[in-house]
Every structure is written in C-alpha cells, then in structure tokens.
N, C-alpha and C positions, 0 to 999 in steps of 0.2 A: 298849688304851688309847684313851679316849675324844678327841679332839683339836678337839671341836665346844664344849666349854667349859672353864670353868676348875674347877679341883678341888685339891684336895692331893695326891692322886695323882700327877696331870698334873704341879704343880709337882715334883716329889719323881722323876719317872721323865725331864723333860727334862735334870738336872742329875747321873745318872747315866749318859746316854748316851755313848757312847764317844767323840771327840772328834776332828777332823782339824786341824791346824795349818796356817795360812798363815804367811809371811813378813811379813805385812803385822800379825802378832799375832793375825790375827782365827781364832776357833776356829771348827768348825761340825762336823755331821750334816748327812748326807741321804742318805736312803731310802727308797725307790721298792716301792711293796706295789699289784701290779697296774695300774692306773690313777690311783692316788693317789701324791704323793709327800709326805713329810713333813722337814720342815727345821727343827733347832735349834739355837739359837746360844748357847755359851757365854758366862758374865759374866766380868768384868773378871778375867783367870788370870796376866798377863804385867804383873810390876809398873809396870816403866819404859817399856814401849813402851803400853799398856792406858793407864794411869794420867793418861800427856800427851793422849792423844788424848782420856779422859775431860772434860779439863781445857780441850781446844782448843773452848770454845764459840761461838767466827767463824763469822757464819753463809755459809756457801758455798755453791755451787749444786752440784746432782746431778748435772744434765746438761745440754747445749744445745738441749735440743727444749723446756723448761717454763721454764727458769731457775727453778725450785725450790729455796730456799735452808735453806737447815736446819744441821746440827751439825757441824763442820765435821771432828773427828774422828771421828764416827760415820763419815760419808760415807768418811773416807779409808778405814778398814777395807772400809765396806759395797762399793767400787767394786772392791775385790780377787778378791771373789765374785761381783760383777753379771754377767759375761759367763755366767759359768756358770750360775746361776740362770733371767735372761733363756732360755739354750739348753733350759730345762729347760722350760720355760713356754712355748715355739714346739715343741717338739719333736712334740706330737700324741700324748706316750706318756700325757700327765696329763690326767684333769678336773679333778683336784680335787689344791690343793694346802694343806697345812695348817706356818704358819708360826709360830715361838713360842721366848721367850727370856727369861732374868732379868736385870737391870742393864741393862748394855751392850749384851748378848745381848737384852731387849725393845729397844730402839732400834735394833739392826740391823732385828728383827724390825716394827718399824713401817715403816724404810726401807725394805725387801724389799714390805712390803706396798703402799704406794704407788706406789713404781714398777712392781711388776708390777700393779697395779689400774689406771694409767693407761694401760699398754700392752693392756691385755684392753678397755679403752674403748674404744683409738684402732682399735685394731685389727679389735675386734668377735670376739675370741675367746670359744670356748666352755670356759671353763675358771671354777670356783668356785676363790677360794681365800678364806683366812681366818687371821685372828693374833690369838693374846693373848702379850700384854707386861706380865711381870709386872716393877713397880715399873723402870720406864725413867724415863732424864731427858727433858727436851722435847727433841723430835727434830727437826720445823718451825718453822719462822716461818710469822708468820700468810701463809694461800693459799688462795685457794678451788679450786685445783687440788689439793690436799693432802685439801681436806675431801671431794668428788667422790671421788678416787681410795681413798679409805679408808672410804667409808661403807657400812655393812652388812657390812662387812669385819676391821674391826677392833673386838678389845677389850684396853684398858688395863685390869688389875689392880693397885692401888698401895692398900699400907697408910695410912691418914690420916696418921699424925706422920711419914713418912718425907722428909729434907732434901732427898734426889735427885731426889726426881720432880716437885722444885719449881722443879730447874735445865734450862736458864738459866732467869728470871725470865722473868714477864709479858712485864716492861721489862727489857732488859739493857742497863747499860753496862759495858762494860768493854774497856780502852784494849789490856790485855796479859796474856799465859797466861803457865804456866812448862812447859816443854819439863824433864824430869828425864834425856833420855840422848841427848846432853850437856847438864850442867844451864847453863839459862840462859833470860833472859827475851823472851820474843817477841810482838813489838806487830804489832797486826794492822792493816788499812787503815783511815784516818779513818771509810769509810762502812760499816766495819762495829761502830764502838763502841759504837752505839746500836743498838738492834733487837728487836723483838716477834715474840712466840713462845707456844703453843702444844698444849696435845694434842688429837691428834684420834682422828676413833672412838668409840667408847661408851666412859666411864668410871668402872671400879666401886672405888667404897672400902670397903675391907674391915679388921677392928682394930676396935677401944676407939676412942673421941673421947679419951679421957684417956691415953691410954698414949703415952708420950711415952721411956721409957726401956726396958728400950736400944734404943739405936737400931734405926728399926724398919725399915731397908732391908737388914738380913741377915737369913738364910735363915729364923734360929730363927724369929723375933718375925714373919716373912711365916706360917711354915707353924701358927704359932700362931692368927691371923689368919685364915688359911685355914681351920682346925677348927673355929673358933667360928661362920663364918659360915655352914659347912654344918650344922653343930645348931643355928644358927639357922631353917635354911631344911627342919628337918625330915632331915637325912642327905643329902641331893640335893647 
C-alpha cells in the first residue's frame, strides 16, 4: 500500500486496519516495516466519549515549548498517544514515518503531524514524515509555527460540500460545548470565545461542486469522490 498519496485504496485499507484502544477513547495502529513506521487513526467509533470531544472546539494549547493552540478535544485524545509517538520519532529505529486518518482520526493525524514536524525542526532530525487527512475538522488556530511545521508535510483531502471540514469556522464564536457523558453544558474561558482557525498543508478537494446530498463527510459519498477523481486524473 502506497502511503505517499491519496487514493481509494489508501482510504478503504486505513479504515480496515485493526485498531488499538485508549482509555482516553482515542483508537489507533502502528506498525513498524523495517525502517518505516506507519500510524493510523481511527474516526469518531466511541459515541459519548468521541462525540464531546468532537464538539469541544476551545482552542487550547499542545504544549508549553509553542503555545500552540488548536482543538481542544482533538488535543485531549492526541496527548494520550504523544509520549509514545514522540518515543517513536527519537527512537533511531524510523526514517520515515507515514501518518494518516478519516474524521477525527485526520485531525489527530494533522496534530501528530505538526508536532512531530516541529520536533524534527528543532531538533534537526533525520527523519521524513508525511500525513493525509482525509475530511478532518480545523485542527489550528491560525500560527506560523503550525504552517512551518506542517509544510511539505501534509495533505488535507476533504469532499467540497462536507460541513466538518468547515468546523470550527474561520471565525469561531462560541461561548459553550455540550459534554453528552454526563450530559451538561460547559462554558469555556472568556478568551477563548472568539478565535481564528485554519487548515494547513496542501489542500485537495475532491467530489461534484453540486453534490451537496448526502452528506458528504461519510465514507460512501468520500470513496465516491475518491473514484471520480482518479478517472479523472486517468486511473492514478
């Protein structure tokens, strides 16, 4: 399996991969093939716990060496697997690491890719890596440290009419999320009501301009999307 672009394939083989569970909700793969490792993240599978965190769009920070702010339940899953990821990326076993994920699973897969892109900066490692995220919501707030860490690095795949990959907004206001386990409403800090946001990376859209039904951030109306655009492009 090819993991240098996107394909139908690609899409269609990271969402049969076998899946490991966190506590923290977050699913994932990872598998090490000589010098390469590859990493893929499951989408949204855990209703109530998946679902809030989808919803928690406060933007937070990653970590205290960037203040990097971005999604704020993305982050909470993504920090469950950081250390291990991170150990994976120092470890000397990988050149090349290849990341990649639908829904929720591409916004992990953007976070992953950022932060391990600014650690291979800072650090001056020799290691490629590389991520497509297919149909993720915005993952940052605007950062020129986000845009650095992710260039030549990342690519976004998102259907044109899909709602998700439009959240949060440009602009986001919004005062408070709902938390479903325990249900109830939770208001986030005055200075994060407001906030500007984001994708970064190359961004390809794929799909009709007119298709608009059904909704086209499931799998069907993606892998639909995905066929048409490689008969468009000749079978490639």
């Amino acid at each position: 399996m090819n993991w240098d672009r996107f394909s139908l394939n690609h899409f269609r083989h990271l969402r049969t991969l076998p899946m490991d569970h966190l506590s923290s909700s977050l699913d994932y793969c990872i598998r090490g093939e000589g010098n390469t490792l590859y990493v893929a993240f499951q989408e949204t599978s855990s209703y109530d716990n998946d679902i809030s965190d989808d919803l928690n769009y406060f933007p937070e920070a990653i970590d205290v060496y960037t203040g990097v702010k971005g999604h704020g339940g993305v982050f909470k899953q993504y920090k469950s697997i950081r250390e291990k990821l991170l150990n994976h990326l120092y470890s000397g076993n990988y050149k090349q690491i290849y990341v990649s994920g639908y829904s929720l699973g591409g916004a992990l897969t953007v976070a992953t890719i950022q932060d391990m892109g600014w650690h291979i900066d800072r650090d001056k490692l020799n290691v490629k890596i590389f991520g497509i995220a297919y149909n993720p919501p915005r993952t940052f707030c605007l950062s020129r440290i986000v845009k650095q860490a992710t260039k030549d690095r990342l690519l976004i795949v998102c259907t044109r009419w899909d709602p998700i990959v439009h959240v949060p907004c440009n602009v986001m206001i919004m005062s408070w999320t709902l938390q479903l386990k325990p249900l109830r409403i939770v208001f986030g800090k005055p200075t994060q009501w407001i906030s500007f946001w984001k994708h970064y990376g190359k961004v390809v859209r794929i799909g009709k301009w007119w298709r608009v039904w059904p909704i086209q951030h499931f799998p069907g109306p993606i892998e639909k999307a995905l066929k048409e655009y490689e008969m468009k492009m000749g079978g490639n």
